[in-house]
C-alpha positions in Angstrom: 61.7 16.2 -90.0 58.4 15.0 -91.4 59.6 11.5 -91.2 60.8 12.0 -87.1 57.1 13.3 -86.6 55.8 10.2 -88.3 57.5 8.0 -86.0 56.8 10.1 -83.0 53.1 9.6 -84.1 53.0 6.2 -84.4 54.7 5.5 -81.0 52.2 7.6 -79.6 49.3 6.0 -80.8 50.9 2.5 -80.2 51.2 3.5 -76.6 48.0 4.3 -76.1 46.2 0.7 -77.8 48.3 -0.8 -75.0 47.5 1.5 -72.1 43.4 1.1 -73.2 44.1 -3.1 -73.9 45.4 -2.9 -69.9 49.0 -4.4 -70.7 50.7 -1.7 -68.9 47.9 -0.6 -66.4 49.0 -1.5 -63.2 45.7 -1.2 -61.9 44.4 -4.7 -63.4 46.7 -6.5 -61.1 45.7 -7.8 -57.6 47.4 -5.5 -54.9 48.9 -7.4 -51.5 49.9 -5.8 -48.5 50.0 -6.9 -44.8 48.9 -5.8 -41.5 53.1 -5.7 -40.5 55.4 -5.5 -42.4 58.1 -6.1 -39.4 57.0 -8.5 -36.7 58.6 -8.9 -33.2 57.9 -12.5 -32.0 58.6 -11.5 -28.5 55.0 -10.0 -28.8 53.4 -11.1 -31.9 52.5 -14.1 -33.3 51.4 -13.3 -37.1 50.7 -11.3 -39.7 47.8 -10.9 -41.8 47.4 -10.5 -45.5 45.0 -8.6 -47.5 44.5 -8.6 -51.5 42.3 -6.4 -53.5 41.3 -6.2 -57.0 40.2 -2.6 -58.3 39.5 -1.6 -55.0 37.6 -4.8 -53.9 38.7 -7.1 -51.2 39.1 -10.3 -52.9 41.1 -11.8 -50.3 38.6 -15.0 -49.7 39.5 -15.7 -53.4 42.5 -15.6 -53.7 46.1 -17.4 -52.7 49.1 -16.3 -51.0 52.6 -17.7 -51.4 55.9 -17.3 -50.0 58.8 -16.8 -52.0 59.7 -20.7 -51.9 56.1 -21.6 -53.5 54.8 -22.4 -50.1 50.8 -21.8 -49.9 49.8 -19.7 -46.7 46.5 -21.1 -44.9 43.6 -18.7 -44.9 46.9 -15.7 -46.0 48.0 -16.0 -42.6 52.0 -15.9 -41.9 52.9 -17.1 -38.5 56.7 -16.9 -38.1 59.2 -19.5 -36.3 62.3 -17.9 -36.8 64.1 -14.8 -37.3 64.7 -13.0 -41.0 63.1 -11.8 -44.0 60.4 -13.2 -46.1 58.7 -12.4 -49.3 55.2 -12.8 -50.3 53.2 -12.4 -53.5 49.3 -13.5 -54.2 47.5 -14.6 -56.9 44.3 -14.1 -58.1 42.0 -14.9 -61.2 45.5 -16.3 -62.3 46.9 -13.4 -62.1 50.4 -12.3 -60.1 50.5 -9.5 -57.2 53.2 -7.1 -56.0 55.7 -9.0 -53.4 55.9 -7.4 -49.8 58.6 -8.8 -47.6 58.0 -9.0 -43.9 60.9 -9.0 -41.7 60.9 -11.1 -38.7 62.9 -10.1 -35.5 62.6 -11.3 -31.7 63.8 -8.9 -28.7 62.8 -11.3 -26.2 65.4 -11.0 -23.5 67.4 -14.6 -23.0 68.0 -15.4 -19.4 69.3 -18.8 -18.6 67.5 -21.3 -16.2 68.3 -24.8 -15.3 64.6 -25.6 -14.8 62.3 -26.1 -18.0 59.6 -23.6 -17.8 56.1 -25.0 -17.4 53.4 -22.5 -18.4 49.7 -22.2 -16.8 46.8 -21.6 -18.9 43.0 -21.2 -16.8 40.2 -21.5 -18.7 37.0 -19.4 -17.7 33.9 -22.0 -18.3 30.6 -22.9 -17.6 27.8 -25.6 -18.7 25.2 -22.9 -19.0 27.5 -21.0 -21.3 26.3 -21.9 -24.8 29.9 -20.4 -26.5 32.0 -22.3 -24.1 32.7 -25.1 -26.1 33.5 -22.7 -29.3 35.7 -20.5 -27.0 37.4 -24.2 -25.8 37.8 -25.7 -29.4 39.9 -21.9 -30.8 42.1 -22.9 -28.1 42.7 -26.3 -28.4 43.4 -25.2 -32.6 46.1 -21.9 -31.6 48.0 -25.0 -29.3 47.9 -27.2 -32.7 49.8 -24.4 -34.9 53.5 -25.7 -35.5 54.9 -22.7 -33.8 53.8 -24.0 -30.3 55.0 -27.3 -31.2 58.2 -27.5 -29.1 55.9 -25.5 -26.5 53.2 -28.2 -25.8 54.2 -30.3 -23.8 54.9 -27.7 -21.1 51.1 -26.0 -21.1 49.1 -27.2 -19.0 44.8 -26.2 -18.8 43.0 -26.4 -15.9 39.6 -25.2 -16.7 37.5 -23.5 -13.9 34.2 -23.7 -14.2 31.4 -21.1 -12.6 27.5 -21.9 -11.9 25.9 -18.3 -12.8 23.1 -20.7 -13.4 23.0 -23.6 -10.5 23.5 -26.0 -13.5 27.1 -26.8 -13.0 27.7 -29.2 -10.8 31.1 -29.1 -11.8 32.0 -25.4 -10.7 34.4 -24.5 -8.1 33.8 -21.7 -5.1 37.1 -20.1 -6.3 36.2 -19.8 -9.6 34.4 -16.2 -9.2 37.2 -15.0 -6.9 39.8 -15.9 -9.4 37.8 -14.5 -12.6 38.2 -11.3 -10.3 41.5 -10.9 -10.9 41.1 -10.1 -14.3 39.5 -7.2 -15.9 36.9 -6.7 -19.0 36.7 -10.5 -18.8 33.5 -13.1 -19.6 32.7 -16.0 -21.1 34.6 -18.1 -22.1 38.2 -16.5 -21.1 41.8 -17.3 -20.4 44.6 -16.1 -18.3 47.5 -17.5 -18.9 50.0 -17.7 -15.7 47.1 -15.0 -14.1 49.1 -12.3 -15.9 47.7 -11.8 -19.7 44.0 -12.8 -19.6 41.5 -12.2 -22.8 38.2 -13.3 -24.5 38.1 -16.5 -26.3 35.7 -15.7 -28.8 36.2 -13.0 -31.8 39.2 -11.3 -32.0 40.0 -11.7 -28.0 40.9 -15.5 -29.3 44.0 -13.8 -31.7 45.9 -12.9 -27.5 46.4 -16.6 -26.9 49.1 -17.3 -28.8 51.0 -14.3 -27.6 50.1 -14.6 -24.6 52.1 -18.0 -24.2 54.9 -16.5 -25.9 55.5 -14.1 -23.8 55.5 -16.2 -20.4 58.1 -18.3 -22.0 60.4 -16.1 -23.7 60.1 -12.7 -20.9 59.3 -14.8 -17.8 61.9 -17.9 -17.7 61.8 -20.1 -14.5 64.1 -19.0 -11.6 62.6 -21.7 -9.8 61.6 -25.3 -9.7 58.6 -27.5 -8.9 58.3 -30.8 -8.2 55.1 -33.0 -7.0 54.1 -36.4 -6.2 50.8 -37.9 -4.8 50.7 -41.2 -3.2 47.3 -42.9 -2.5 46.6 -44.4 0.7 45.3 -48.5 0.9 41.7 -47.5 0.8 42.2 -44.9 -2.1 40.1 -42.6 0.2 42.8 -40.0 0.9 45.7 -38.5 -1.4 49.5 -37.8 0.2 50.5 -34.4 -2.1 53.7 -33.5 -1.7 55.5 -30.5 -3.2 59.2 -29.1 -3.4 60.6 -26.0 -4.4 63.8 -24.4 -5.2 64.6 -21.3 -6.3 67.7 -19.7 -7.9 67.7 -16.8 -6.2 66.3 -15.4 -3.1 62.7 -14.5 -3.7 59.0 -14.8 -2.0 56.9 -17.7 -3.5 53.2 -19.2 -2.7 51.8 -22.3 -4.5 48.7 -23.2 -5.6 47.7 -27.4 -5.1 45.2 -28.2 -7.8 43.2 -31.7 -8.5 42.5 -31.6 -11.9 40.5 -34.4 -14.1 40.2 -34.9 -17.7 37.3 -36.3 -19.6 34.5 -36.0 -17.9 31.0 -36.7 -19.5 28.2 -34.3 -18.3 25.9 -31.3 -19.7 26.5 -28.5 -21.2 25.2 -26.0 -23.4 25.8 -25.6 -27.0 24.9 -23.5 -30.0 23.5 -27.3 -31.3 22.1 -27.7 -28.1 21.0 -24.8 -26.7 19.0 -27.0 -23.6 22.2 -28.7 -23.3 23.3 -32.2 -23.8 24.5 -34.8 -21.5 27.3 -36.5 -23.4 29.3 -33.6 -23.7 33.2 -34.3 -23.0 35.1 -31.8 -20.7 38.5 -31.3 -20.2 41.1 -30.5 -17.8 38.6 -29.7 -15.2 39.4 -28.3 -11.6 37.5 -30.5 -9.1 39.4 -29.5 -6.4 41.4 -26.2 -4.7 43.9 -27.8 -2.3 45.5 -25.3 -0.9 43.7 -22.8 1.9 41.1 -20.4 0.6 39.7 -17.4 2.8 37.9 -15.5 0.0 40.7 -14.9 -1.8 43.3 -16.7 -4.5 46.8 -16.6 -3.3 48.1 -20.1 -2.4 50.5 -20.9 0.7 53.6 -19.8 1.5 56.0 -22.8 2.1 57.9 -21.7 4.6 57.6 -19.0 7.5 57.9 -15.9 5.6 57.4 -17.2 2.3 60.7 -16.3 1.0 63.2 -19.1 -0.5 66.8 -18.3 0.0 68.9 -19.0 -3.4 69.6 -22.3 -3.5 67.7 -23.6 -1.0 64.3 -26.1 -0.9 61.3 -26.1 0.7 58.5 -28.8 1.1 54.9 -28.9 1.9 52.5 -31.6 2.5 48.3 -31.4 1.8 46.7 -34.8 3.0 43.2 -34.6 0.2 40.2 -36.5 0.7 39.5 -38.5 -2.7 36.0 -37.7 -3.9 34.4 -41.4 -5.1 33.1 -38.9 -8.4 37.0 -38.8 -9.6 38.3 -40.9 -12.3 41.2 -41.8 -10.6 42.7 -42.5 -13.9 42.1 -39.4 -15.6 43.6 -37.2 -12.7 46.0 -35.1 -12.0 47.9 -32.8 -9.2 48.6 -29.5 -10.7 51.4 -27.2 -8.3 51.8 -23.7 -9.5 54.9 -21.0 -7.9 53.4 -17.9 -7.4 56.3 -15.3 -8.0 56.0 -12.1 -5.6 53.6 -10.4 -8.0 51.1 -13.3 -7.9 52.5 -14.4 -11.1 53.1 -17.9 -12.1 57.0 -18.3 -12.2 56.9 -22.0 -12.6 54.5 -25.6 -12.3 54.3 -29.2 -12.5 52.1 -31.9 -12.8 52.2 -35.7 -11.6 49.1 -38.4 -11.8 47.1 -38.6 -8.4 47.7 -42.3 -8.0 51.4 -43.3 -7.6 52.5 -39.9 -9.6 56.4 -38.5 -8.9 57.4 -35.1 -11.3 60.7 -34.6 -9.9 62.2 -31.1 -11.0 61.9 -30.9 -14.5 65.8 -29.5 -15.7 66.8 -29.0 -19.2 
C-alpha cells in the first residue's frame, strides 16, 4: 500500500512540472479560426482567417497553410471549387489547431447558348481624390485567379461626374444613373445596375460577389451583337445592333462609346491639386442611345418585346468627336431585361468593329 501511494505521488508531482513547463497547456499554442466555416460560392467569395496568441491577435505575424503546404496570402482563402479544406497556422514556429471549411455552391444552372457578358459601371470623378484608390481595388479583385476564366467577359465603362466643373470628361447621365443606386458615393460600382457598393473599405469586399452572382444566378437568355463602321471622312459612326432572345421577353439597350487611356487631370492622395498625366480608363464619352432625364435605353422594336427566337435590329448614326482616339475606342451594347437589369452585352472597336453573337 505504501509503495502504491509512492507512485501515485510521484505521478502527481511529475504532472504538475509539466503542466507549469507548458508541455501540456494548450493555451501556449496559437488558436485559428475563420470567419465561415461553410462557404456558398453562389454568394461569397472568401473566407477570412484569424490567429491569436494568449488572447492577442497576432494574425499580421503569423502564416496560414492549407492542408497540402500551400501558403494563403494575407490568411485569406478564396475558393474555386466545391469540397472541404483544412487549415492550420503557425506562429513563433509554433503549430495551430486545423479548421476545415467546407465549400458548397447552390447557384442554380440554367443552360444558354449565348456566353454571358457582364457590365460593371464605375462611379468616378477627377475632383475625387480616392478615385484612383477605389479604381486600382478593382482592377486587383479582377486579377484574383478565381475570376480568371471570368475576364474576358467584364467589361468597365467608367462614368464620370463634375460635382466640381473640373471634369471635362463627365457625362450628363452620369448623376441620373448614380440615382439608381442607393447609399452610394465615391468612388462606386454597380455591376449589371443590379448590386452596386462602395469601392473603398469594406464596400470594396461586394465586388467580387457581385460578379459572381450575375454569372452564376442571371445566365444570358439573350444575345447581342454590334458593329460600327466609319464613314470616308471618319466624321460619323454606323452602330448597328442585333438581338435575340430565347424566349419571349421585353428588352431595351443601352449604346455606349467608350475610350480607354486617356491622359488628363485628376486628383490624388499624392496629388491633392491634381496632376495632368493621370491615365484613365474605360471612360464613357458618349450615351448613344435617347435620354429624356432618365436611364433606360430603347426598345428595339414596337413594344419592346422580342418573341422567342426571333431578332431585332437597330441602327444609331454617331457623330465622331475629333477628341476620341479612334484607336482606343469602343461601342459598348447592353440588353436591359424587363427589370432594368443587364441580361446580356457586347463590345466591337468603333472603326471597322463586327461582335457577332458570342455562343459557347
Amino acid at each position: 500500500m505504501m509503495r502504491f501511494r509512492y507512485i501515485i505521488t510521484v505521478l502527481f508531482a511529475v504532472m504538475t512540472l509539466l503542466s507549469c513547463s507548458g508541455t501540456v497547456d494548450s493555451s501556449s499554442l496559437p488558436i485559428l479560426t475563420v470567419s465561415d466555416t461553410e462557404i456558398d460560392m453562389a454568394t461569397e467569395s472568401q473566407a477570412v482567417f484569424t490567429v491569436t496568441y494568449n488572447g492577442v491577435d497576432v494574425t499580421a505575424d503569423s502564416e496560414v497553410f492549407g492542408a497540402d503546404g500551400t501558403r494563403l496570402e494575407s490568411g485569406v482563402f478564396t475558393p474555386e471549387a466545391e469540397g472541404s479544406k483544412t487549415f492550420y497556422a503557425v506562429y513563433a514556429s509554433k503549430q495551430s489547431n486545423t479548421v476545415s471549411v467546407n465549400v458548397v455552391n447552390t447557384s442554380v444552372k440554367v443552360d444558354s447558348k449565348y456566353d454571358r457578358h457582364v457590365c460593371v459601371v464605375e462611379f468616378t470623378g477627377a475632383w475625387c481624390v480616392n478615385c484612383p484608390e477605389g479604381y486600382d481595388k478593382m482592377m486587383g479583385i479582377l486579377s484574383k485567379p478565381a475570376l480568371k476564366k471570368y475576364i474576358e467577359n467584364i467589361h468597365i465603362c467608367a462614368f464620370h461626374s463634375d460635382l466640381e466643373g473640373t471634369d471635362t470628361l463627365a457625362v450628363a447621365q452620369t448623376q441620373d444613373l448614380f440615382k439608381l443606386f442607393d447609399g452610394l458615393s465615391y468612388p462606386s460600382f454597380a455591376t449589371d445596375f443590379r448590386d452596386s457598393g462602395v469601392l473603398t473599405s469594406e464596400g470594396a469586399s461586394l465586388f467580387q460577389p457581385s460578379l459572381m452572382t450575375s454569372f452564376n444566378e442571371y445566365p444570358a437568355h439573350c444575345g447581342v451583337a454590334v458593329s460600327s463602321v466609319l464613314n470616308e471622312n471618319a466624321s460619323e459612326a454606323e452602330i448597328t445592333v442585333r438581338l435575340t432572345s430565347e424566349l419571349t421577353s421585353q428588352y431595351r439597350v443601352v449604346v455606349l462609346v467608350v475610350q480607354n487611356n486617356i491622359k488628363g487631370y485628376q486628383k490624388t492622395p499624392t496629388y491633392s491639386e491634381g496632376q495632368d498625366d493621370y491615365i484613365h480608363s474605360h471612360v464613357v464619352r458618349k450615351v448613344v442611345t435617347s435620354y429624356k432625364g432618365t436611364f433606360t435605353g430603347e426598345k428595339m422594336n414596337e413594344g419592346g418585346t422580342v418573341a422567342a427566337g426571333d431578332e431585332v435590329a437597330k441602327e444609331w448614326t454617331v457623330e465622331v468627336d475629333s477628341k476620341w482616339a479612334l484607336e482606343n475606342t469602343e461601342i459598348y451594347a447592353l440588353a436591359l431585361d424587363n427589370k432594368g437589369y443587364v441580361n446580356n452585352m457586347n463590345v466591337c472597336a468603333i472603326d471597322g468593329g463586327d461582335s457577332g453573337y458570342d455562343l459557347k
